[in-house]
BAMI-122204 format. One record per residue: residue number from 1; x, z, y of N, C-alpha, C in turn. Coordinates in pm, whole numbers, plus 50000, padded with zeros to 5 digits. Atoms other than C-alpha are relative to their C-alpha. Layout:
! BAMI-122204
+-----+--------+-------+---------+---------+-------+----------+--------+-------+---------+
: seq : n_east :  n_up : n_north : ca_east : ca_up : ca_north : c_east :  c_up : c_north :
+-----+--------+-------+---------+---------+-------+----------+--------+-------+---------+
: NUM :      X :     Z :       Y :       X :     Z :        Y :      X :     Z :       Y :
...
+-----+--------+-------+---------+---------+-------+----------+--------+-------+---------+
This chain:
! BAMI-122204
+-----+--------+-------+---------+---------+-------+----------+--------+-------+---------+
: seq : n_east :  n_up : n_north : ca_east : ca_up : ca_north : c_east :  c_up : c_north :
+-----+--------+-------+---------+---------+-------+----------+--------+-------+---------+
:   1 :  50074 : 50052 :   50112 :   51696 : 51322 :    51355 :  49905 : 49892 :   50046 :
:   2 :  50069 : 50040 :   49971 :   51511 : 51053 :    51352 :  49849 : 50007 :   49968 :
:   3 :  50143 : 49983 :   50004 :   51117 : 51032 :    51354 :  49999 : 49924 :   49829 :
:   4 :  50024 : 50048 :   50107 :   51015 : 50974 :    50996 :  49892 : 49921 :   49962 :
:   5 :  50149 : 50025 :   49995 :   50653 : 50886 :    51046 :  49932 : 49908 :   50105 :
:   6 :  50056 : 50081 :   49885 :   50642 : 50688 :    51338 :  50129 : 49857 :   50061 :
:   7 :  49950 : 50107 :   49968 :   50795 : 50328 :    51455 :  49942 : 49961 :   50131 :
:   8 :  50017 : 50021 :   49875 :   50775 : 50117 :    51757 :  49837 : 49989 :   50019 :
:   9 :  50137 : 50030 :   49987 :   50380 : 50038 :    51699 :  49930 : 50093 :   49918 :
:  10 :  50063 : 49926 :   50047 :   50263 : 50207 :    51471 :  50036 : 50158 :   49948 :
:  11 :  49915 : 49875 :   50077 :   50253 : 50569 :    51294 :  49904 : 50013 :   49852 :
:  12 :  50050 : 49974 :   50130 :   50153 : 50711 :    50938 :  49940 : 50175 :   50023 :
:  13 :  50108 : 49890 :   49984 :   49889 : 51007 :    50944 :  49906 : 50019 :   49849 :
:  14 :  50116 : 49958 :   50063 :   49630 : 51179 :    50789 :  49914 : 49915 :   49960 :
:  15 :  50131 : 50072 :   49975 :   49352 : 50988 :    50668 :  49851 : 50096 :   50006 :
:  16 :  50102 : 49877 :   49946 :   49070 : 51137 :    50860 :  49839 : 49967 :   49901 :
:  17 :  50174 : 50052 :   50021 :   48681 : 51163 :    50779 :  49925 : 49869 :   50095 :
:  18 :  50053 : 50101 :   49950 :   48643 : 50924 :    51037 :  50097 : 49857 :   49962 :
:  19 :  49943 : 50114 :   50038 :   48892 : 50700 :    50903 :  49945 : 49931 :   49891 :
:  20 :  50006 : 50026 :   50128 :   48740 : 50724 :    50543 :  49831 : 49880 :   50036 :
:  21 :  50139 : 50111 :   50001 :   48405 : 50543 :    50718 :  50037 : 49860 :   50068 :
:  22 :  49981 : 50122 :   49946 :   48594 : 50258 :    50894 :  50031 : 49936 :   49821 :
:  23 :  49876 : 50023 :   50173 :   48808 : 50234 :    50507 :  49819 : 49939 :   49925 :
:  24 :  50094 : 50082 :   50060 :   48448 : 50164 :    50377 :  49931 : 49890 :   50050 :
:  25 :  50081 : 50174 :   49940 :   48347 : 49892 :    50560 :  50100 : 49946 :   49957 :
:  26 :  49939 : 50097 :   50058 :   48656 : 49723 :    50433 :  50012 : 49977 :   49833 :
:  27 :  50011 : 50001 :   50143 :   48555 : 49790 :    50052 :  49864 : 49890 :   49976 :
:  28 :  50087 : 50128 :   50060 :   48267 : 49539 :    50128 :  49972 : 49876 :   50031 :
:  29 :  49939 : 50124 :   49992 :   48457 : 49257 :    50191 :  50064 : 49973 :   49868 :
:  30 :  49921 : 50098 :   50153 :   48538 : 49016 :    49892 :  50166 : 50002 :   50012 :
:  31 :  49855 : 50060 :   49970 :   48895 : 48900 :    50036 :  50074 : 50137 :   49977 :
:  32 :  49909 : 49907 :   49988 :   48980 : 49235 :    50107 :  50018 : 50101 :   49872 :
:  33 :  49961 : 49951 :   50127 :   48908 : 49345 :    49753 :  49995 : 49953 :   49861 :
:  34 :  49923 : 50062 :   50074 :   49013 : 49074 :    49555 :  50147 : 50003 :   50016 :
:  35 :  49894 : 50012 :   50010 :   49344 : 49109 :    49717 :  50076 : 50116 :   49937 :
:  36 :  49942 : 49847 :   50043 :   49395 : 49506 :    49614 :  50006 : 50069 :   49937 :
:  37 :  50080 : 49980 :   50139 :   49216 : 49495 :    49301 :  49991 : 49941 :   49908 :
:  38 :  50041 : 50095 :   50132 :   49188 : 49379 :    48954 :  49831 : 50019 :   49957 :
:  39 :  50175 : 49975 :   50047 :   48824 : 49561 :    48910 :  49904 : 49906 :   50049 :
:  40 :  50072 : 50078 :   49984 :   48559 : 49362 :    48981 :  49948 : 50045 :   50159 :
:  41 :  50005 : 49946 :   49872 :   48477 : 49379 :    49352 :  49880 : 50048 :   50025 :
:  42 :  50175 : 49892 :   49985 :   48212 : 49648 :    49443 :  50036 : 50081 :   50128 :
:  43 :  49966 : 49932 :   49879 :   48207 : 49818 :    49757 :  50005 : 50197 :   49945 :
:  44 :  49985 : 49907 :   50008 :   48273 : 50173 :    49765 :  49973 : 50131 :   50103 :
:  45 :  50058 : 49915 :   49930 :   48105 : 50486 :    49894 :  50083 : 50080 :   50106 :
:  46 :  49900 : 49870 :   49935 :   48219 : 50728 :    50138 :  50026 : 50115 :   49969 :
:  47 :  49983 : 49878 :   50059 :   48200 : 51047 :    49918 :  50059 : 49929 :   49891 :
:  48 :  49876 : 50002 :   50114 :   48402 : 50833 :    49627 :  50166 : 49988 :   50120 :
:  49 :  49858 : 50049 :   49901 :   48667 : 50729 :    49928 :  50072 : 50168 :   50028 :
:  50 :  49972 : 49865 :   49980 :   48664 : 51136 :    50042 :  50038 : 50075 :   49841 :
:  51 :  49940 : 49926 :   50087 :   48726 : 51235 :    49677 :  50156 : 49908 :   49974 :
:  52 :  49856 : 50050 :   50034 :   49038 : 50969 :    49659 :  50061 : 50059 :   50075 :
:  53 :  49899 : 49916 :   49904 :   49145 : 51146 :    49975 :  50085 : 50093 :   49965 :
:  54 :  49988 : 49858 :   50023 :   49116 : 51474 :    49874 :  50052 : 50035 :   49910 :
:  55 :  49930 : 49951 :   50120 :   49254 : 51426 :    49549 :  50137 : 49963 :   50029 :
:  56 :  49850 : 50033 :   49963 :   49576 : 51281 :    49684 :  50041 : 50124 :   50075 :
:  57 :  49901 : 49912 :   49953 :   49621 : 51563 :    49913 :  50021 : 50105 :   49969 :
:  58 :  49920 : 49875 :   50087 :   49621 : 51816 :    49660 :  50095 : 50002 :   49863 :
:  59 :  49914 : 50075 :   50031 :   49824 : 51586 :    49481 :  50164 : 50017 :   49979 :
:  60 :  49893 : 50032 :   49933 :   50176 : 51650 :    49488 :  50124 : 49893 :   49951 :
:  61 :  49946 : 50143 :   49944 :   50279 : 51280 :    49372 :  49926 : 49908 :   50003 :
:  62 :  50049 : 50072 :   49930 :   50077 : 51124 :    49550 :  49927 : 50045 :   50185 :
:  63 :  49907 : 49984 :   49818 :   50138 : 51068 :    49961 :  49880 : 49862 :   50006 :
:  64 :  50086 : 50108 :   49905 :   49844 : 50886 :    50155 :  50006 : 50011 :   50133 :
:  65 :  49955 : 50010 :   49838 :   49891 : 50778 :    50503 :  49873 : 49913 :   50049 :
:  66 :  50074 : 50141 :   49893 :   49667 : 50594 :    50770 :  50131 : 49922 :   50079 :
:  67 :  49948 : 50102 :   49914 :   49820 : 50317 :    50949 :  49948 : 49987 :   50126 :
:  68 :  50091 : 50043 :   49863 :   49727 : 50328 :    51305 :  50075 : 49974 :   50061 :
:  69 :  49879 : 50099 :   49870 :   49875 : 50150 :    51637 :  49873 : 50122 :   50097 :
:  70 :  50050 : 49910 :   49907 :   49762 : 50429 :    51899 :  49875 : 50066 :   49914 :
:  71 :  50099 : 49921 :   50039 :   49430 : 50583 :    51792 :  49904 : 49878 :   49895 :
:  72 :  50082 : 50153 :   50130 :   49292 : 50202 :    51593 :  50083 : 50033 :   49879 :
:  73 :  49948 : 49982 :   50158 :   49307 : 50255 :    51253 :  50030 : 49873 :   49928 :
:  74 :  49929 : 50132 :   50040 :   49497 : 49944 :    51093 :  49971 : 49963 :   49840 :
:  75 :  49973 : 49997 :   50203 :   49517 : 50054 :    50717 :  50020 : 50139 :   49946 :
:  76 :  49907 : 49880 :   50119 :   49695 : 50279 :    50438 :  50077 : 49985 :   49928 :
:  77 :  49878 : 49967 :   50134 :   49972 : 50345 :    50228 :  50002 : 50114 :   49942 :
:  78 :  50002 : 49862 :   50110 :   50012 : 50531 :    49911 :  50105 : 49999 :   49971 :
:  79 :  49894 : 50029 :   50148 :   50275 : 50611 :    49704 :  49949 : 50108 :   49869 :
:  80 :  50038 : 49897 :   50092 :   50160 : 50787 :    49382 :  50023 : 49955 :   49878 :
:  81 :  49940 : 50048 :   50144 :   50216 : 50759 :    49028 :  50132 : 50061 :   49949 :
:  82 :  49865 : 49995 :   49983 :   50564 : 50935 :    49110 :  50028 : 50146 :   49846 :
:  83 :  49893 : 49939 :   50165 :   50772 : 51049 :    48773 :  50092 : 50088 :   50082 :
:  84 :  49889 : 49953 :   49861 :   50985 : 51288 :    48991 :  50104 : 50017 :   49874 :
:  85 :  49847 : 49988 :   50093 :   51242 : 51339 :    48673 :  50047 : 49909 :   49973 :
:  86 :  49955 : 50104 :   49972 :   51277 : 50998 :    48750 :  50003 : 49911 :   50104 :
:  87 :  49993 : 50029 :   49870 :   51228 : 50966 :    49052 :  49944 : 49846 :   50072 :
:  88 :  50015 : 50102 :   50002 :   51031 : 50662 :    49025 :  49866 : 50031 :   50096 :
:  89 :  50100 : 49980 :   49989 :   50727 : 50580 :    49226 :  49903 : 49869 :   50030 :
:  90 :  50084 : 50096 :   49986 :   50451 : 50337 :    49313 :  49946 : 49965 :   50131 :
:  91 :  50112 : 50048 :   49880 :   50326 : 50182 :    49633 :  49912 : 49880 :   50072 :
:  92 :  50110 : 50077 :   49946 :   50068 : 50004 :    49795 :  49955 : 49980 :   50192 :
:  93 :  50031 : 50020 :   49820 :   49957 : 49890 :    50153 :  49859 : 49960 :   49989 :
:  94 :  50131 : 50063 :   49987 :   49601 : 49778 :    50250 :  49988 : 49963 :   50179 :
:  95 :  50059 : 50043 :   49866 :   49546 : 49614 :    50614 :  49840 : 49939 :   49988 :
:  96 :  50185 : 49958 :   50062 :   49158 : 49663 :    50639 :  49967 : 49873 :   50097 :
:  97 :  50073 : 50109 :   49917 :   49077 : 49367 :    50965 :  50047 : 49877 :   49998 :
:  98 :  49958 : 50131 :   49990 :   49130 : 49017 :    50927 :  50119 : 50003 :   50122 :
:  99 :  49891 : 50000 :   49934 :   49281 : 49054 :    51261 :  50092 : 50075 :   50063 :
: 100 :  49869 : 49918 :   50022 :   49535 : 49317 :    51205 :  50109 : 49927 :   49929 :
: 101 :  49917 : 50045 :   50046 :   49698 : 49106 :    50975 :  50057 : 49896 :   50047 :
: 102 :  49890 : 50092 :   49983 :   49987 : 48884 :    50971 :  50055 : 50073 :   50186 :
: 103 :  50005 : 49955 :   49836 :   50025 : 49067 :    51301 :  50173 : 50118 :   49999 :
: 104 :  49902 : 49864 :   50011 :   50384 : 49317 :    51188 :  49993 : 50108 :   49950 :
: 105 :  50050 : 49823 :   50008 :   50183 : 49613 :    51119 :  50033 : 50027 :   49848 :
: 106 :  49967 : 49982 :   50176 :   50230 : 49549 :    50738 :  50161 : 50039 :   50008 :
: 107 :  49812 : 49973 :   49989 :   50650 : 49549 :    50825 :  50010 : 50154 :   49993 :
: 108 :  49940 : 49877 :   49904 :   50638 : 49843 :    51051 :  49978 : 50098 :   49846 :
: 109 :  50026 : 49927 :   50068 :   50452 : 50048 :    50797 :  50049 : 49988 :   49889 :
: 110 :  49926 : 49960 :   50155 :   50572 : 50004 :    50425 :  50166 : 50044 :   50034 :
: 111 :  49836 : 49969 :   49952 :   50943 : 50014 :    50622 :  49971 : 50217 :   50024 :
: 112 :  50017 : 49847 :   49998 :   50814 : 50392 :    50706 :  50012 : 50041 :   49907 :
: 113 :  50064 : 49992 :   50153 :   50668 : 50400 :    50371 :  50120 : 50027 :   49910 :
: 114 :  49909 : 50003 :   50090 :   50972 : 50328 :    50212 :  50136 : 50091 :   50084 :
: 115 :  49873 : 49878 :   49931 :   51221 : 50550 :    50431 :  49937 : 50115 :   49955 :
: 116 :  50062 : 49881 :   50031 :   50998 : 50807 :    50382 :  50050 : 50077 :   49858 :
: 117 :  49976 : 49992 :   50165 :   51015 : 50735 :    49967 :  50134 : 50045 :   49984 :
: 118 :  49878 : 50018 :   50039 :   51383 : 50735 :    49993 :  50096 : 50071 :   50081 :
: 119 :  49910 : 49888 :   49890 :   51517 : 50982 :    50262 :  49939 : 50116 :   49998 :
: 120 :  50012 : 49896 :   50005 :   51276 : 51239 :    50246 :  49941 : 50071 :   49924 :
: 121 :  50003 : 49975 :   50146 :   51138 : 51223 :    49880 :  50109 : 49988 :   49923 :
: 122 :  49926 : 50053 :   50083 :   51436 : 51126 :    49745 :  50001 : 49965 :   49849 :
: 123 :  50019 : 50110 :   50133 :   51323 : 50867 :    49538 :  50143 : 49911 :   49926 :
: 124 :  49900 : 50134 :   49983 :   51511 : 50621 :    49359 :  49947 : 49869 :   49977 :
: 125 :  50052 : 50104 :   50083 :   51302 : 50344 :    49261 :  49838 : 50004 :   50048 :
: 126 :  50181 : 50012 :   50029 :   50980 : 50212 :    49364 :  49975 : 49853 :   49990 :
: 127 :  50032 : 50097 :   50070 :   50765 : 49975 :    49230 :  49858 : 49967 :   50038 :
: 128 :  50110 : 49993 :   49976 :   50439 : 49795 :    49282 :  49957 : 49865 :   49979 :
: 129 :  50038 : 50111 :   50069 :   50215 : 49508 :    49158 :  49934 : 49918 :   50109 :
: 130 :  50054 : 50096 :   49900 :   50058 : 49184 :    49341 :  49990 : 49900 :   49918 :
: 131 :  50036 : 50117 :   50089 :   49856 : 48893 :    49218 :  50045 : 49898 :   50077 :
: 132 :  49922 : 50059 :   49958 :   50018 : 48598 :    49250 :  49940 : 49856 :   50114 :
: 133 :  50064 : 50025 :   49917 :   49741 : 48435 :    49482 :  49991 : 50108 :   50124 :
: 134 :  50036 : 49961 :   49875 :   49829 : 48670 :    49755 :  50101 : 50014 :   50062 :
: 135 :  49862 : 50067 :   49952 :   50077 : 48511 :    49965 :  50043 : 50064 :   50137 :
: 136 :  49970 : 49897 :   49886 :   50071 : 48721 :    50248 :  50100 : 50136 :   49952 :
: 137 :  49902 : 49871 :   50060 :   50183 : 49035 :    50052 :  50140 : 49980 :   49926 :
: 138 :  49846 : 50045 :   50076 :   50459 : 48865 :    49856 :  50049 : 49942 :   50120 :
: 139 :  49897 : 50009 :   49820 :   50591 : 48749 :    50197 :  50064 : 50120 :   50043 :
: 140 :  49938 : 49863 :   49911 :   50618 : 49082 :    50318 :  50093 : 50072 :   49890 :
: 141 :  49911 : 49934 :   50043 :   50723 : 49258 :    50005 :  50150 : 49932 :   49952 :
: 142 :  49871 : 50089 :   50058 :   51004 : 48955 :    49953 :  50111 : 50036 :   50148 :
: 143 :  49909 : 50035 :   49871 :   51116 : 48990 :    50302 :  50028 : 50186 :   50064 :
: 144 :  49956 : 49859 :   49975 :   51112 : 49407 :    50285 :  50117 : 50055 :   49865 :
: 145 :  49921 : 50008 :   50101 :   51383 : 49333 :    49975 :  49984 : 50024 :   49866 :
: 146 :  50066 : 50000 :   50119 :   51151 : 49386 :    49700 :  50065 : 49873 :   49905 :
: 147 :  49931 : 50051 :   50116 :   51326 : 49213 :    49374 :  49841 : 49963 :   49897 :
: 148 :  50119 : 49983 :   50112 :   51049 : 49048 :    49131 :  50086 : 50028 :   49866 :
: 149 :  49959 : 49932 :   50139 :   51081 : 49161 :    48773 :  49916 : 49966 :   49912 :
: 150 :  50096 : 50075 :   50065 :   50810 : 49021 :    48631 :  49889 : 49981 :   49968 :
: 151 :  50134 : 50016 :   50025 :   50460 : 48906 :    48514 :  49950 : 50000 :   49873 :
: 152 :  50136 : 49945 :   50085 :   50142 : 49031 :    48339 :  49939 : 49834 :   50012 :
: 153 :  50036 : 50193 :   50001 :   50092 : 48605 :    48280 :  49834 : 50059 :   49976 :
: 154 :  50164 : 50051 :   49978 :   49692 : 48497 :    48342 :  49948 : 50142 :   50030 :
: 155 :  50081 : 49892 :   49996 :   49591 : 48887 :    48418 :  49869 : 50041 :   50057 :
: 156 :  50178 : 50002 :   49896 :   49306 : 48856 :    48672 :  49963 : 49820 :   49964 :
: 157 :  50046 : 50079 :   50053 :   49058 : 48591 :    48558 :  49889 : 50039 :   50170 :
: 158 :  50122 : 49978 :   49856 :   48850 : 48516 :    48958 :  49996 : 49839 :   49975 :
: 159 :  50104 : 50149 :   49950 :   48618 : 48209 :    48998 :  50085 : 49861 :   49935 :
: 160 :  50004 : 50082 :   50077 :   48715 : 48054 :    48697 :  50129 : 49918 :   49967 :
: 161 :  49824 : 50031 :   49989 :   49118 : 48015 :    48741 :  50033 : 50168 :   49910 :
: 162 :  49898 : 49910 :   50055 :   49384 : 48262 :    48585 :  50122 : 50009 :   50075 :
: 163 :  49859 : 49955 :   49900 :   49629 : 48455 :    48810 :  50084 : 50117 :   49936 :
: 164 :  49858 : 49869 :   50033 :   49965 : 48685 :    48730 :  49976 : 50083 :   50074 :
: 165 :  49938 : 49867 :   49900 :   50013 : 49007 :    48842 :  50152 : 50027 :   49980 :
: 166 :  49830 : 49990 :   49966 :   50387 : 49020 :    48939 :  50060 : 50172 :   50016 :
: 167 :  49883 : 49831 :   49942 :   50610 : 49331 :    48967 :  50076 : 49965 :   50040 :
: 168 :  49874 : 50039 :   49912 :   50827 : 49391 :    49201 :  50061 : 50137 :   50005 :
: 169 :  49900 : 49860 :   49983 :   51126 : 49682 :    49223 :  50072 : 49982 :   50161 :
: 170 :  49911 : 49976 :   49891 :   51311 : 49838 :    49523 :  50068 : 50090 :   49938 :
: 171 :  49914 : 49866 :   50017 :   51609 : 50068 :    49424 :  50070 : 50051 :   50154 :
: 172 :  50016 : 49958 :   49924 :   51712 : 50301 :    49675 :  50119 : 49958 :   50081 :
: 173 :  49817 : 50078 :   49949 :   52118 : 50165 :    49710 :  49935 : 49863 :   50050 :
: 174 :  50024 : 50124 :   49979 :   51920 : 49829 :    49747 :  49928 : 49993 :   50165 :
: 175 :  50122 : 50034 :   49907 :   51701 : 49904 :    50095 :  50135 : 50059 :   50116 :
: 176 :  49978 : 49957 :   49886 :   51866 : 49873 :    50420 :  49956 : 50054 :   50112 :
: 177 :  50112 : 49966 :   49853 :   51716 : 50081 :    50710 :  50043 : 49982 :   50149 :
+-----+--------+-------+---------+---------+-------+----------+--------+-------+---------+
């Protein structure tokens, strides 16, 4: 069998108590939460971050992971939202350091992410949104075979412009591993 949770760099884990205080230092960065968010950007505590935890892991559709490369914590992935009588679900990535990104770690991980969704949830279908000013993430999810499907036209209104939020689908016949 192969490892489900772990790739050449990175693996998918727990998100710890000490992860949930690095995770807030990246809630009070603008960039990093204009790109992940439609709400208005506000930083976020460490006892609201420990109740998103905690509510995911008693959760059972919704699946949170850390992203780490040895013991450095990189990020997270979710998938939640999941319709299981349809087997549909929702996911997300977050790379928390300027210079983690563009760096693979986004590949390695949603590729887990999505084996995971689809070999050992047996999903069929996932889905997940991105504004159309964030050209990094539509790189990755275009080039991890994500299909767009379409746009929420002008939805986020930032610094006086109007941006789409795009959808994008993966079906499960559609993802090569």
């Amino acid at each position: 069998m192969k490892a489900i949770l772990h790739s050449h760099r990175v693996h998918l884990g727990p998100v710890t108590d000490e992860h949930l205080e690095q995770i807030a230092t990246w809630f009070n960065h603008s960039l990093f939460l204009r790109r992940f968010d439609a709400a208005a950007a506000q930083p976020r505590s460490y006892d609201s971050l420990k109740e998103w935890r905690d509510d995911a892991t008693k959760n059972d559709s919704h699946f949170l992971f850390s992203i780490c490369d040895g013991d450095t914590l990189i990020g997270y992935v979710e998938l939640d939202g999941i319709l299981w009588n349809q087997r549909n679900g929702w996911i997300s990535i977050a790379i928390g350091d300027a210079d983690h990104q563009g760096k693979g770690y986004g590949t390695e991980a949603m590729e887990l992410l999505i084996n995971y969704a689809f070999q050992e949830l047996n999903l069929h279908r996932l889905q997940l949104t991105v504004f159309d000013y964030n050209e990094p993430a539509l790189r990755l999810y275009e080039k991890l075979g994500f299909t767009y499907e379409g746009a929420q036209r002008e939805f986020v209104l930032r610094d006086g412009k109007a941006y789409d939020m795009l959808m994008y689908g993966l079906l499960a016949r559609e993802w090569n591993t």
